[in-house]
PAZAPA-4460 file (N, C-alpha, C; in steps of 0.05 Angstrom, whole numbers, plus 32768, in hexadecimal, padded with zeros to 4 digits):
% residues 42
    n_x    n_y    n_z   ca_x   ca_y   ca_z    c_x    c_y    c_z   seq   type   mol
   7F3A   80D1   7ED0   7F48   80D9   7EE8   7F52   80F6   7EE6     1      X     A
   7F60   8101   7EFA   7F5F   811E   7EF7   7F81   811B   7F05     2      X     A
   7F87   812B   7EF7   7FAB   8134   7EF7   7FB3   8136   7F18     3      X     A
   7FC0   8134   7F1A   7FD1   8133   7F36   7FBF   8125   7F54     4      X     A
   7FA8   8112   7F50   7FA0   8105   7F60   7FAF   80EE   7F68     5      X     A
   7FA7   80E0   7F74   7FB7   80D0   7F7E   7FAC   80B1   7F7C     6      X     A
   7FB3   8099   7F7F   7FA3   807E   7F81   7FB4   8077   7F98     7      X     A
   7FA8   8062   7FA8   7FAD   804C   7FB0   7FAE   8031   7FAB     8      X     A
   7FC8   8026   7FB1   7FCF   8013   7F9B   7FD7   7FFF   7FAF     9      X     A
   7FCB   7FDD   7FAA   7FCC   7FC8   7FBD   7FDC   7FAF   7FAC    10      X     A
   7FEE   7FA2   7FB7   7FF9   7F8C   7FAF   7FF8   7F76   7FB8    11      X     A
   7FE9   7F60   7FBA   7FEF   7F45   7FC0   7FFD   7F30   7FB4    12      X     A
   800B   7F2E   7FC8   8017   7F0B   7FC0   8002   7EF7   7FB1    13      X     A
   8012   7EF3   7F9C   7FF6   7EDA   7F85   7FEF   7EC3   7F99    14      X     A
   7FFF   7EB7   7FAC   7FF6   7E9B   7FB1   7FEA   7E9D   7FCA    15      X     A
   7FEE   7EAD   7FE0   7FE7   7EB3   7FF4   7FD2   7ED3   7FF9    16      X     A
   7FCF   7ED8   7FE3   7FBC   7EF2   7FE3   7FCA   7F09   8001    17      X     A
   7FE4   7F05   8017   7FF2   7F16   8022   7FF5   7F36   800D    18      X     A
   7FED   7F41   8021   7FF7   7F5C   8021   801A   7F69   801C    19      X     A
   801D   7F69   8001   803C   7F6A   7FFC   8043   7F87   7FFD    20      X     A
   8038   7F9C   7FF1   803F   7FB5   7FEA   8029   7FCA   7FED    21      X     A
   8024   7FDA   7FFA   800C   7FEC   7FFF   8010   800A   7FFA    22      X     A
   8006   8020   7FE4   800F   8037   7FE1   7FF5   8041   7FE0    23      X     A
   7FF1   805B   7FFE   7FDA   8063   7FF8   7FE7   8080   7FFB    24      X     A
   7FCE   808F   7FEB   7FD9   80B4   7FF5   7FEC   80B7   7FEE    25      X     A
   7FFC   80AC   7FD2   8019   80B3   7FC5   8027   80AB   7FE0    26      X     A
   8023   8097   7FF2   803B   8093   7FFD   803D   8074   8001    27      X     A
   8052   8067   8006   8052   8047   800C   8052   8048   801E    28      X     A
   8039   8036   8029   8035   8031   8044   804B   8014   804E    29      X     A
   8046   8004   8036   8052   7FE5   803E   8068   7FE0   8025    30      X     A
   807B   7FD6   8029   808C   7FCB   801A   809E   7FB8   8023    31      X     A
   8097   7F9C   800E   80A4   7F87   801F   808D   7F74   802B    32      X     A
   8079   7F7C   8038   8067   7F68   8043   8073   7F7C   8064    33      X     A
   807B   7F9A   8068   8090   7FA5   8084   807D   7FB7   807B    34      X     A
   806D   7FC4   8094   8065   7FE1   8095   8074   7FED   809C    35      X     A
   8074   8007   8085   8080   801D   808E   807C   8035   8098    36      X     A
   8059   8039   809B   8051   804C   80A8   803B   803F   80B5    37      X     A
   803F   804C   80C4   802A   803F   80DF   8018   805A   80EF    38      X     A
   8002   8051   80F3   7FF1   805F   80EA   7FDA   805B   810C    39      X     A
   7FC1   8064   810F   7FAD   8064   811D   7FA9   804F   8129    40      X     A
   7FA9   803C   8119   7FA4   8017   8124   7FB5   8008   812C    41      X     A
   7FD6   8011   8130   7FE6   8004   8136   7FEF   7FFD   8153    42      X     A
***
């Protein structure tokens, strides 16, 4: 990997495979299973 890039990082709930936590572009999109940025598709 190369220094100051970035990842995107996905969290699901174990039993329900739900979308719990979403950080893309060094920023959190979702926290909680609550978007917090809302975006093109909304």
């Amino acid at each position: 990997m190369k220094e100051s890039s970035d990842a995107d990082v996905l969290i699901l709930e174990k039993d329900t495979l739900e979308i719990a936590h979403v950080v893309a572009k060094g920023q959190q999109m979702i926290k909680d299973k609550e978007v917090i940025v809302k975006g093109t598709f909304e």
